[in-house]
N, C-alpha and C positions, 0 to 999 in steps of 0.2 A: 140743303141749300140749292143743290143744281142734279137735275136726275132729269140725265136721255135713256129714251127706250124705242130700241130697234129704231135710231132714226139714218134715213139716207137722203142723201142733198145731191143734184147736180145740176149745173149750170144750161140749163135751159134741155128742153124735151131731144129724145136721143142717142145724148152727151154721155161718156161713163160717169156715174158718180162719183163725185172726191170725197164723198166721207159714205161709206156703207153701213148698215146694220149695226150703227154704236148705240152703245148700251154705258152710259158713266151715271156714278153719282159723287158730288162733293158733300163732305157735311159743312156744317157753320163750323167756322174760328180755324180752317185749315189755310194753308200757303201751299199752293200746287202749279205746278208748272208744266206748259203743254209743249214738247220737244218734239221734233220730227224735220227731213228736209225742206227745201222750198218747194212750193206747191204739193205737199204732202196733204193739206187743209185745216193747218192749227189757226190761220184767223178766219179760216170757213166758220171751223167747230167756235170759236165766239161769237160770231156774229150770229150762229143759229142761237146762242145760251139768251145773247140779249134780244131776240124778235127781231135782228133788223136781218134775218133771212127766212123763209120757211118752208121746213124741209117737205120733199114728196111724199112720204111716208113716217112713222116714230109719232112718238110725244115727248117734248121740253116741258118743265116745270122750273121754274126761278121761284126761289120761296115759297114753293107750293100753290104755283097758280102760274098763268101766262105770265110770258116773259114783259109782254104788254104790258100787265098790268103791276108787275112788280121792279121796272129795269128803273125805276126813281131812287131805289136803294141801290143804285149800281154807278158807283165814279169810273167813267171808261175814257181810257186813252186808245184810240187807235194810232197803228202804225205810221200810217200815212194822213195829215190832215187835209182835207181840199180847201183851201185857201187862196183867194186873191189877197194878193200881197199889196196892191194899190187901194185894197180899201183902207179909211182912216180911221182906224177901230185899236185904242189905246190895250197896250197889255192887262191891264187890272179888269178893261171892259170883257174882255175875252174870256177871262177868269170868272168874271161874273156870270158869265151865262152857266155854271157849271150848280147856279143857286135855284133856274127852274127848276121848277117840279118837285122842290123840296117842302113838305108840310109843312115844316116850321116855316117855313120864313115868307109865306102868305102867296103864293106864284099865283093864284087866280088873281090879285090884282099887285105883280108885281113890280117892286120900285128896287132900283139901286138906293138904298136907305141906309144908313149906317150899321147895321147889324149884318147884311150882306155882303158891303164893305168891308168891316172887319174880319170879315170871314175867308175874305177872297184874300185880302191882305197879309193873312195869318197863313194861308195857304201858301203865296208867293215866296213868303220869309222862311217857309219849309223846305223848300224848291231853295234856297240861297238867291232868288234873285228880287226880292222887295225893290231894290233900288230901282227896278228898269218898268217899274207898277205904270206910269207916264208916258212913258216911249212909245211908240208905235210898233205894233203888231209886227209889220210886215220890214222894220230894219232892223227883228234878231237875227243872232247867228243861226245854224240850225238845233246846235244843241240849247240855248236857251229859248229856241220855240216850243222846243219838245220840255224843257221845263214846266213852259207856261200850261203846255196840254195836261202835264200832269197835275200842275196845282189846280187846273180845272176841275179835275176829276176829282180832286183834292176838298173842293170845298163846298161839294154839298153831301161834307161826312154823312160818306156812304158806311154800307153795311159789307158790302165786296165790293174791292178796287180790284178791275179788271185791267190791264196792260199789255199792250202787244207790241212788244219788240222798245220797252222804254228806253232803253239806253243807247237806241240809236244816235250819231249825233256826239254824244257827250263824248267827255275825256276824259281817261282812267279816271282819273280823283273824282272827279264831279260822279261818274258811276260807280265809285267805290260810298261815295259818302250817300248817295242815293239807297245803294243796298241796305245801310246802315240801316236810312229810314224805315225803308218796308218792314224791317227786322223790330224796330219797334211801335209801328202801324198795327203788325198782324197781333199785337196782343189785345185791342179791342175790335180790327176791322179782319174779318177774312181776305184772303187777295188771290188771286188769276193770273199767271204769268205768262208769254208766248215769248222765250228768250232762244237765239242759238248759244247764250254764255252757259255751255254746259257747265263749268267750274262754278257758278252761282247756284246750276241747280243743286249739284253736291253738296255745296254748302249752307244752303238756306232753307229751303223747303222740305215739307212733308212728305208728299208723294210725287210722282212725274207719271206726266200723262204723255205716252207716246202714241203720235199721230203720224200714220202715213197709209190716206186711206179707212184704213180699219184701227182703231184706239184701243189701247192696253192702258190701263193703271198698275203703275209700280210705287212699292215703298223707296224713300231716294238710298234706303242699303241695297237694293239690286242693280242699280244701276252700274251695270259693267261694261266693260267693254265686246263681250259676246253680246249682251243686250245692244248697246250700239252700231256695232258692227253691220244686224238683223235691221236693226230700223234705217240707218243710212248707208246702206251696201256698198260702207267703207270702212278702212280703219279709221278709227278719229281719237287721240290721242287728248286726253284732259289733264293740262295744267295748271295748278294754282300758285298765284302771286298777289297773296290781299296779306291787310295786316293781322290776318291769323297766324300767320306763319310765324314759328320762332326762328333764332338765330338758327339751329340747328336744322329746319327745314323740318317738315311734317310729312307721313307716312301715306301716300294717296293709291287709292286700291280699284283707279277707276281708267290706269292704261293694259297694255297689253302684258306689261312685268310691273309688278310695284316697285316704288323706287323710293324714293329719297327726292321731294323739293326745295331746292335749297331759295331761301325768298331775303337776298343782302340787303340792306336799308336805299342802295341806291337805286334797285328793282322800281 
């Protein structure tokens, strides 16, 4: 699905590069997640996967061909969206635009028509927020705009849903029910994660892709805390408190001493 080779990127001639000589590949139908510090380069490394960078050196393949030419099979949220907030662009409209470029649904002469409607609407009510389809764009909260980015990406059922930093914004429950999603998303959609919720990545994903720099692929059983440790030249201690947890607290093998998480119902 996604294979770099030998690629290096830096921010203008000079400059050292923030991502050297990576070499990755994802297959289809996997849930991987890209971990590493701030400016380490985990939404460098996406934004080179989907063409809206290009590296100095390496080759990118998305589905086996430029990123160009394949990023329509790609529902992406970024981190950060650029937004003026005074424009008068309804929530469902904003959704909608997440319908170009989809074959089905006719984009060379595209209409907000009822099948793209449905579509964006169906995405909204995934997101829990259908009720706010009306409202104006720019008087969400911020965790209900990063909603909206999602069901964007949401609704021109992609092939990889890419996400960088989704759950910025939101509030425990709203990112706990969110993870739910994904978890039953990736049984027909592959997904791309950029999270610092280590404790998600333990718990959900396939592999973890560490970024800082230079990129490592791990299975998520390696991930320890000597591995962490190496990648963010700290101790970083991972707790979990989702409703996996039983009464009795679950056995997590990803601090410095395994312990015992204890997760009470009022956690």
């Amino acid at each position: 699905m996604i294979s770099l080779k030998d690629v290096t990127y830096s921010y203008g001639v000079g400059k050292p590069p923030v991502l050297e000589n990576v070499s990755l590949e994802i297959p289809v139908g996997s849930f991987s997640s890209v971990i590493g510090p701030n400016g380490g380069g985990k939404s460098t490394l996406i934004k080179l996967i989907l063409g809206l960078f290009k590296p100095q050196s390496g080759e990118i393949l998305l589905f086996g061909r430029e990123p160009e030419e394949s990023r329509y099979r790609v529902g992406y949220a970024p981190q950060q969206a650029r937004v003026d907030f005074h424009f008068p662009i309804s929530v469902l409209d904003v959704v909608l635009v997440g319908r170009f470029g989809v074959p089905s649904c006719g984009s060379a002469r595209f209409q907000f028509d009822k099948k793209n409607r449905d579509a964006a609407l169906a995405a909204l009510e995934r997101m829990g927020i259908a009720q706010l389809s009306r409202k104006s764009f720019g008087d969400l909260s911020g965790g209900q705009r990063q909603r909206a980015l999602i069901a964007r990406a949401l609704c021109g059922e992609p092939d990889l849903l890419v996400l960088d930093e989704p759950t910025n914004n939101m509030d425990p429950s709203s990112a706990e029910r969110f993870y739910d999603l994904l978890e039953e998303l990736n049984r027909t959609t592959s997904i791309l994660i950029a999270s610092h919720d280590l404790g998600v990545v333990s718990g959900l994903v396939d592999s973890v892709i560490c970024v800082n720099r230079e990129v490592r692929v791990h299975p998520t059983s390696e991930l320890d805390g000597a591995l962490i440790r190496d990648l963010y030249h700290s101790d970083v201690r991972l707790v979990r408190h989702d409703h996996r947890c039983s009464e009795s607290g679950h056995l997590t093998h990803h601090c410095d001493h395994e312990e015992h998480c204890h997760c009470p119902e009022s956690d």
